[in-house]
DSSP file (Angstrom, degrees, kcal/mol; ACC not computed):
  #  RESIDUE AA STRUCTURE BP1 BP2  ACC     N-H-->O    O-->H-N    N-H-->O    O-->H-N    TCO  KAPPA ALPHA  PHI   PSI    X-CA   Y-CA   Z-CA
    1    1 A X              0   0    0      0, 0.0     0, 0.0     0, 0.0     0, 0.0   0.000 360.0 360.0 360.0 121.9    0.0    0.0    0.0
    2    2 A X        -     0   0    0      1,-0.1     2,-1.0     0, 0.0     0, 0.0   0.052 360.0-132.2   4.1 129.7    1.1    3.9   -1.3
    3    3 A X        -     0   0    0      2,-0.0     2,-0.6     0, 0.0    -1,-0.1  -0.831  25.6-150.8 -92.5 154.0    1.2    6.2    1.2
    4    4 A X        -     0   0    0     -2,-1.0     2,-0.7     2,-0.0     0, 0.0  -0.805  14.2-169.5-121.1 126.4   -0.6    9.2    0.3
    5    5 A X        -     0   0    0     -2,-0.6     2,-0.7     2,-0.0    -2,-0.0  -0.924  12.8-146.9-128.1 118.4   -0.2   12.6    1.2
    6    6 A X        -     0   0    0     -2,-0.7     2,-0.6     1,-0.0     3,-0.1  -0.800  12.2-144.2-101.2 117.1   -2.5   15.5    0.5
    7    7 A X        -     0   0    0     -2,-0.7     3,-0.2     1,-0.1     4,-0.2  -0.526  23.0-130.7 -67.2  82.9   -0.9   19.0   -0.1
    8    8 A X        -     0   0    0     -2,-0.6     2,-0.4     1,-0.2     3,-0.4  -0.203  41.4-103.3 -43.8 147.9   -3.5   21.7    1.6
    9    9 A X  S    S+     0   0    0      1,-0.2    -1,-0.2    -3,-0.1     3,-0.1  -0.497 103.4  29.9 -93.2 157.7   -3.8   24.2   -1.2
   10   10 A X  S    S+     0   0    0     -2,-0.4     2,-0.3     1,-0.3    -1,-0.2   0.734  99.8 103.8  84.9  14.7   -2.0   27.4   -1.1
   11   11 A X  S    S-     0   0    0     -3,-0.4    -1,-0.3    -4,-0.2     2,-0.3  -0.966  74.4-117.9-116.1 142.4    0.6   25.8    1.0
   12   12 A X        -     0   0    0     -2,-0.3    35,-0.1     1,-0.1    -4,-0.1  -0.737  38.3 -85.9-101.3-179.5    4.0   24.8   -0.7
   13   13 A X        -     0   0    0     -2,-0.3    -1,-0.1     1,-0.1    34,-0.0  -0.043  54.0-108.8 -60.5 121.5    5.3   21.4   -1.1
   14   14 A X        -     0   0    0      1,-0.1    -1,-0.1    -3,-0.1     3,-0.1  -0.027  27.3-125.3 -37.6 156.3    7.4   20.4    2.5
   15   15 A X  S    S+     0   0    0      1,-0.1     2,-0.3    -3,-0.1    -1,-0.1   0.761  85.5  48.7 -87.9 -35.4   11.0   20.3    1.8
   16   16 A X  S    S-     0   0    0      4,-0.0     2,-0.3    54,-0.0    -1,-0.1  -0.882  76.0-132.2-127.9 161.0   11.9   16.6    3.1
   17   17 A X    >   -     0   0    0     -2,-0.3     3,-2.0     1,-0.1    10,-0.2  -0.538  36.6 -81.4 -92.8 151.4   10.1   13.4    2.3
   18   18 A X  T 3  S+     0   0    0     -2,-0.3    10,-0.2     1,-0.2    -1,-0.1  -0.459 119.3  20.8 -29.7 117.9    8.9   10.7    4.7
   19   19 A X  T 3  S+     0   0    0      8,-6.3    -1,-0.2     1,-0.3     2,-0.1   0.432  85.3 138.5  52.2   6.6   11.8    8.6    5.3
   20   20 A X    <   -     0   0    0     -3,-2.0     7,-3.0     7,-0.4    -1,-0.3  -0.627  52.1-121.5 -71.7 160.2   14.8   11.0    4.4
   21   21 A X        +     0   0    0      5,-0.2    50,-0.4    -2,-0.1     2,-0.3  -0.517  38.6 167.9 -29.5 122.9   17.8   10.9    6.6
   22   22 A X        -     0   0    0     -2,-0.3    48,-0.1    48,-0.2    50,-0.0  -0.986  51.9 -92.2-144.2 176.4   18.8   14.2    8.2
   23   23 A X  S    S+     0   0    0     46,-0.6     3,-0.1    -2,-0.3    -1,-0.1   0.742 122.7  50.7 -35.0 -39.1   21.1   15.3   10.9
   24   24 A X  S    S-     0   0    0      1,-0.4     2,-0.3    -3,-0.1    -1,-0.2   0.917 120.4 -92.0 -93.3 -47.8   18.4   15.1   13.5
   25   25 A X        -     0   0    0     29,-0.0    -1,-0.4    30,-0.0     2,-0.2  -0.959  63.3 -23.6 147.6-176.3   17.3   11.7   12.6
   26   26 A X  E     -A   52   0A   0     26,-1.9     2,-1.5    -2,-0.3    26,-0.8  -0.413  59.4-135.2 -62.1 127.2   14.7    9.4   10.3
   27   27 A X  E     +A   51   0A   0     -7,-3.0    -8,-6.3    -2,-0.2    -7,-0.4  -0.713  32.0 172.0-108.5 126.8   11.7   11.6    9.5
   28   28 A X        +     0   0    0     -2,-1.5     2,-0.3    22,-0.7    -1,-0.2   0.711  59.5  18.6 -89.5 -26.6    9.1    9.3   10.2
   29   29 A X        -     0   0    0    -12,-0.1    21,-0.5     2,-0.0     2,-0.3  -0.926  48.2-172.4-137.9 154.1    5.7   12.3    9.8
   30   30 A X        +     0   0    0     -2,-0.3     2,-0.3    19,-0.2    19,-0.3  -0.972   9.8 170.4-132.6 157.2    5.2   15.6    8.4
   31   31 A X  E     -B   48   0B   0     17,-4.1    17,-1.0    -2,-0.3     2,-0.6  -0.872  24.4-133.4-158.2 153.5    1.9   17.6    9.0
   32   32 A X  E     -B   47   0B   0     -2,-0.3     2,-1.2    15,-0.2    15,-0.2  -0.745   5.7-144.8-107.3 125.4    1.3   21.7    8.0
   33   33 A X  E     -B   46   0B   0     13,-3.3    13,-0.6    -2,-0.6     3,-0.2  -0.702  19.3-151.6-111.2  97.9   -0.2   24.2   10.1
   34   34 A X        -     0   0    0     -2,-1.2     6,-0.5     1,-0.2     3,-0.4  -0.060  29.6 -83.7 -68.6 158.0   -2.2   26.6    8.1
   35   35 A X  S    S+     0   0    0      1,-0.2    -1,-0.2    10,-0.1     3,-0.1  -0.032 105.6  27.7 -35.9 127.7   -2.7   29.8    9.1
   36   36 A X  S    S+     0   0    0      1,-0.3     2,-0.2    -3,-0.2    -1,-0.2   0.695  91.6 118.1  99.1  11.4   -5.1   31.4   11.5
   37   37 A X  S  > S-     0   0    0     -3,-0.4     4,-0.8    -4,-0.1    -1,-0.3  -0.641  76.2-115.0 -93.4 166.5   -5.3   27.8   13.6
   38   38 A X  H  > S+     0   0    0     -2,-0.2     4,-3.3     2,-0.2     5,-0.3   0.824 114.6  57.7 -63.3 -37.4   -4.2   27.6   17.4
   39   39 A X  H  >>S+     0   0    0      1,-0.3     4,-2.6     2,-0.2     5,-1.0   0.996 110.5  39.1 -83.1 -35.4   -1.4   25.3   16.4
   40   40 A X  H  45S+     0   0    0     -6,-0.5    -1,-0.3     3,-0.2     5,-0.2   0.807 107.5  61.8 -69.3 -10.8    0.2   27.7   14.0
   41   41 A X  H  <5S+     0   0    0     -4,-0.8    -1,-0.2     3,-0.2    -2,-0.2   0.908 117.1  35.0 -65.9 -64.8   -0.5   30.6   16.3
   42   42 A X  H  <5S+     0   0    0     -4,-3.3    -2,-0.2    -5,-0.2    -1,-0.2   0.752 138.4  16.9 -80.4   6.8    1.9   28.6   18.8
   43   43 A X  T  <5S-     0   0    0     -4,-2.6    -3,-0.2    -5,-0.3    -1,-0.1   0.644 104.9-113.8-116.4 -47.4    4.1   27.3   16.5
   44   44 A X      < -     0   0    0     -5,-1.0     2,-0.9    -4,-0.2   -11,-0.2  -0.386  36.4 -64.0 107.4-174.8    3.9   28.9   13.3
   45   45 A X  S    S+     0   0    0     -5,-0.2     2,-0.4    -2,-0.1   -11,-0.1  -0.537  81.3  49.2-117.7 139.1    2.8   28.1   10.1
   46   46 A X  E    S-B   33   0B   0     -2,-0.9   -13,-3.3   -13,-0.6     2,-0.2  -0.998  86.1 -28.1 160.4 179.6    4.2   25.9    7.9
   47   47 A X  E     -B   32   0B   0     -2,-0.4    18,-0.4   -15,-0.2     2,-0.3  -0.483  47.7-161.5 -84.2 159.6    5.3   22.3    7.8
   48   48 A X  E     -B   31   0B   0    -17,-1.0   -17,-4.1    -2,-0.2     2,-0.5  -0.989   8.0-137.5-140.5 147.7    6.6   20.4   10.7
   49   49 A X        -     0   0    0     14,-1.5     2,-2.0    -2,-0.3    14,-0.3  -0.875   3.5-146.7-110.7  97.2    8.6   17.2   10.9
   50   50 A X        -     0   0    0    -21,-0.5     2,-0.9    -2,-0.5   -22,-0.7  -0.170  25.0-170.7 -48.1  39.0    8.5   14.3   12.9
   51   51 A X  E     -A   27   0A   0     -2,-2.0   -24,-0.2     9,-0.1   -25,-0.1  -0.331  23.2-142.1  -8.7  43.2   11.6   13.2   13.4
   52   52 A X  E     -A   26   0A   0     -2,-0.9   -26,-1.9   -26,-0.8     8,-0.2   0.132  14.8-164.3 -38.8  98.1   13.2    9.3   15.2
   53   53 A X  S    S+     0   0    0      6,-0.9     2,-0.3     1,-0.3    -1,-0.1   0.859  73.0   4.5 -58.8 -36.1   16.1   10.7   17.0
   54   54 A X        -     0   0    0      5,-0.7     3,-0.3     1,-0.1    -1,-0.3  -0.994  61.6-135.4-154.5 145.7   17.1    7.0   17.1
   55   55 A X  S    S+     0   0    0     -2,-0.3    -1,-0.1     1,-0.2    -2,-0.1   0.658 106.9  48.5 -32.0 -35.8   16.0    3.7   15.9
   56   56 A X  S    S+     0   0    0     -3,-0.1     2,-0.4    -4,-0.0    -1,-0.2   0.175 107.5  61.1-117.0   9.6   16.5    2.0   18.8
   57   57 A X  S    S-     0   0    0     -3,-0.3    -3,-0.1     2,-0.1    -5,-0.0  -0.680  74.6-131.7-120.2 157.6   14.5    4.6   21.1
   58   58 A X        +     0   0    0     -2,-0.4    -5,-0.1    -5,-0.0    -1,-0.1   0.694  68.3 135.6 -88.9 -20.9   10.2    5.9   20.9
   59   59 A X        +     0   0    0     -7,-0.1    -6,-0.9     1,-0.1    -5,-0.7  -0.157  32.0 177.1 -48.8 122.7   12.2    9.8   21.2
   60   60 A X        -     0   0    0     -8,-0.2     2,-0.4    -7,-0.1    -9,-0.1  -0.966   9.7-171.6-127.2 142.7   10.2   11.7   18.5
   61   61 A X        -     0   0    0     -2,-0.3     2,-0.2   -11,-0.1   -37,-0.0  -0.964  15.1-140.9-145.6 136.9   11.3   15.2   18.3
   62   62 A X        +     0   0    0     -2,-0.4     2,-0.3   -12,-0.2   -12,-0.2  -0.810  25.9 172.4-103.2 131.6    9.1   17.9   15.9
   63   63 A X        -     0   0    0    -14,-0.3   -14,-1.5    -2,-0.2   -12,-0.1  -0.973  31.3-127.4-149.5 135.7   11.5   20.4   14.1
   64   64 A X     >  -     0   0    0     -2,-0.3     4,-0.7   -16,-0.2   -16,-0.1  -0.256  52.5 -93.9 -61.2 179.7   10.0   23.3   10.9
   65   65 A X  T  4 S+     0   0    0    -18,-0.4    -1,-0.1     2,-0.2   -17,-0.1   0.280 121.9  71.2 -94.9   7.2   12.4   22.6    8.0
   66   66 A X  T  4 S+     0   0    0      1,-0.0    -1,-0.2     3,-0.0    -3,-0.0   0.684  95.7  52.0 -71.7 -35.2   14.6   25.3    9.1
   67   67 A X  T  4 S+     0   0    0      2,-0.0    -2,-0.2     0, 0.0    -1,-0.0   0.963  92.3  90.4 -66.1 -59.1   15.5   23.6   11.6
   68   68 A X     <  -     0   0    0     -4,-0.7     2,-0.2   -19,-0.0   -46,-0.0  -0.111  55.7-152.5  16.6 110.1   16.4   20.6    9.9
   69   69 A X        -     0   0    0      0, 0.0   -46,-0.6     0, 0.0    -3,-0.0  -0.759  11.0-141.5-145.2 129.8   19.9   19.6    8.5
   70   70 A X        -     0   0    0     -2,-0.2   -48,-0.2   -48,-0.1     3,-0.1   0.171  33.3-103.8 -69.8 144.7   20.4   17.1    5.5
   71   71 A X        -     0   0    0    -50,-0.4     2,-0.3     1,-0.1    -1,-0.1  -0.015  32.8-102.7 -45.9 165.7   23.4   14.6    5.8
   72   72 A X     >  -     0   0    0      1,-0.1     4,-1.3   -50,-0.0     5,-0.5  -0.674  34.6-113.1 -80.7 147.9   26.5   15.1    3.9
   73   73 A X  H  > S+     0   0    0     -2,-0.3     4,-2.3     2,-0.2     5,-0.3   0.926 123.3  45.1 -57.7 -26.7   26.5   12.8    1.1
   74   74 A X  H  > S+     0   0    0      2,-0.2     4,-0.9     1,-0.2    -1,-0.2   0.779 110.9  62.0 -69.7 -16.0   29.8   10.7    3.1
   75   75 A X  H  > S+     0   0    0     -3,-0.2     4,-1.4     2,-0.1     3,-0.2   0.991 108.1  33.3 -43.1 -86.7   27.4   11.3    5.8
   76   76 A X  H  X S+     0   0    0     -4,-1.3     4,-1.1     1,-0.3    -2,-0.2   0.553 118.0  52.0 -60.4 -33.3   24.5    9.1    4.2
   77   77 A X  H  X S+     0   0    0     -4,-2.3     4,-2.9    -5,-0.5     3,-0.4   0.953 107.3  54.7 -83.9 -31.6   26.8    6.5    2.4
   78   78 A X  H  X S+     0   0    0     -4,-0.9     4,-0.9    -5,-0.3     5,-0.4   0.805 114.1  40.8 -63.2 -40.5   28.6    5.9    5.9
   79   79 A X  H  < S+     0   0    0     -4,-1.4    -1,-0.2     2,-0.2    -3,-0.1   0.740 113.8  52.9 -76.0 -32.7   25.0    5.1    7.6
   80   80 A X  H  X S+     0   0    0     -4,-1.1     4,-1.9    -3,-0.4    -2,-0.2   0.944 109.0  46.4 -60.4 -68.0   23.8    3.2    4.8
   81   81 A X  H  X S+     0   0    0     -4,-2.9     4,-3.5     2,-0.3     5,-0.3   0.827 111.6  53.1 -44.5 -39.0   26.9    0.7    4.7
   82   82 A X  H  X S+     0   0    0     -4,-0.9     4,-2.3     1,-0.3     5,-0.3   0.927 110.0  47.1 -81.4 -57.7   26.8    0.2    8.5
   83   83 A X  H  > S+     0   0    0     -5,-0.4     4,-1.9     1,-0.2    -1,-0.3   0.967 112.7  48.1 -67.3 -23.1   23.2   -0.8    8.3
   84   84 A X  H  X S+     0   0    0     -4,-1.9     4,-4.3     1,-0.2    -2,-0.2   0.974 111.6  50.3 -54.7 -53.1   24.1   -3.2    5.3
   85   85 A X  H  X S+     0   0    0     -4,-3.5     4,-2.2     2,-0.2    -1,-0.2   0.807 117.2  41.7 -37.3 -44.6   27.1   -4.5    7.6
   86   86 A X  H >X S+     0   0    0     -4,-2.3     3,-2.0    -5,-0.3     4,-1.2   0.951 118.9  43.6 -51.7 -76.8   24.2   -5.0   10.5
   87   87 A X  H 3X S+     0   0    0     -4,-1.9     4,-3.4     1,-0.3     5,-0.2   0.855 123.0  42.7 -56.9 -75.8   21.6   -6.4    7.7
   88   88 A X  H 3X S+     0   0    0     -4,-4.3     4,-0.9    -5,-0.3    -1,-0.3   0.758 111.5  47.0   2.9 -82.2   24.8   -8.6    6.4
   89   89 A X  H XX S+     0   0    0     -4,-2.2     4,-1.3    -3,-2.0     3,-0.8   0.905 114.4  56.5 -74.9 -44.5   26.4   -9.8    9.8
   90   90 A X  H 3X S+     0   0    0     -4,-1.2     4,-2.4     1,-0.3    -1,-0.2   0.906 107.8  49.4 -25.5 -69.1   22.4  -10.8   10.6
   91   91 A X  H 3X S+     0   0    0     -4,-3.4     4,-1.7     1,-0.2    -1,-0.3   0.778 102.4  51.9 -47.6 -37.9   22.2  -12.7    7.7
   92   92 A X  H <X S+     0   0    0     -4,-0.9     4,-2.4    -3,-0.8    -2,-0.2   0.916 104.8  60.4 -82.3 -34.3   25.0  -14.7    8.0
   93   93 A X  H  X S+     0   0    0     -4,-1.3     4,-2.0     2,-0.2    -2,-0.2   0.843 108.0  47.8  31.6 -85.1   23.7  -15.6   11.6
   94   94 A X  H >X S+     0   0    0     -4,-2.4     3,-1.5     1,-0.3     4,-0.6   0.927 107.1  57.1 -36.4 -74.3   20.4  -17.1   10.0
   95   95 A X  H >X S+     0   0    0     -4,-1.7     4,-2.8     1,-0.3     3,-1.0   0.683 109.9  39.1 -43.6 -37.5   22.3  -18.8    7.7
   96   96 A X  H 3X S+     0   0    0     -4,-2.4     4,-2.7     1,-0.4    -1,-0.3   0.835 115.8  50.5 -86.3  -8.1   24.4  -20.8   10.3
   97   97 A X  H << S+     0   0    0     -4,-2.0    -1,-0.4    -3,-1.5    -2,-0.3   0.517 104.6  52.0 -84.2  11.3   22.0  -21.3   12.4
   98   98 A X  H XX S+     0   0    0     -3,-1.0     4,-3.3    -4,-0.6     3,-1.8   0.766 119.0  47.9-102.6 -48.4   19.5  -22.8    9.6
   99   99 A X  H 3X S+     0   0    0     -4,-2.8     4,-0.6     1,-0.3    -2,-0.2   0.925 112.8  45.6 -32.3 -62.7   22.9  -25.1    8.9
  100  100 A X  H 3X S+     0   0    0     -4,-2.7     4,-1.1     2,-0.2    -1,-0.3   0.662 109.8  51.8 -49.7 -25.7   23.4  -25.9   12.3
  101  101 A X  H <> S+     0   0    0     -3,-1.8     4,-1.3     1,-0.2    -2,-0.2   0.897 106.5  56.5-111.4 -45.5   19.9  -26.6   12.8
  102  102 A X  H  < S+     0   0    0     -4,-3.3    -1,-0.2     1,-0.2    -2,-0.2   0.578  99.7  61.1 -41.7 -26.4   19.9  -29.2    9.6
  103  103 A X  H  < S+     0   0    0     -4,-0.6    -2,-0.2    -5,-0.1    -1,-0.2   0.832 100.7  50.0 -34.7 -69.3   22.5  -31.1   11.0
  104  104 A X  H  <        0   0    0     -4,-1.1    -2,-0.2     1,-0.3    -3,-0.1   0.764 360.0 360.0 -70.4 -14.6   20.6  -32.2   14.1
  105  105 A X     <        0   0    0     -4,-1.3    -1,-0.3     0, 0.0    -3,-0.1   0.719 360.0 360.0 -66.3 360.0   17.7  -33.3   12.4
């Protein structure tokens, strides 16, 4: 299933997508706060971005897109590779144990 995201009109398009990277963390939400509402009166108006400070944590932290700053690209390859290496070392794991575990039958 798509996700879908509807664009309020007269607003422009948020700057980072759903799942980009940044400095701050994974942005997991976005949501825009038009004018002339309570939340943009105490926030201001504009998009906001949910942010996962860490995988491994629930810390969700809200930041406008000023706030907000995008990896370097050796930044991005450097975070990527390490999770492949994770995703990797995991796999090979499985494997011996599905070996291991074929032997004893």
């Amino acid at each position: 299933m798509q996700a879908t995201i509807s664009i309020p009109k007269g607003s422009e398009y948020p700057r980072f997508t759903i799942g980009q990277r940044t400095q701050q963390g994974l942005i997991i939400g976005i949501q825009y706060y038009p004018a002339d509402t309570l939340l943009a009166h105490e926030y201001g108006v504009g998009w906001r971005y949910f942010i996962l400070t860490d995988k491994n944590s629930e810390e969700v932290r809200s930041y406008f897109d000023d706030q907000i700053q995008l990896l370097s690209v050796a930044e991005l390859q450097g975070q990527l590779q390490a999770e492949i290496d994770q995703h990797q070392q995991q796999i090979k794991v499985l494997q011996e144990q599905l070996a291991g575990g074929l032997t004893n039958v």
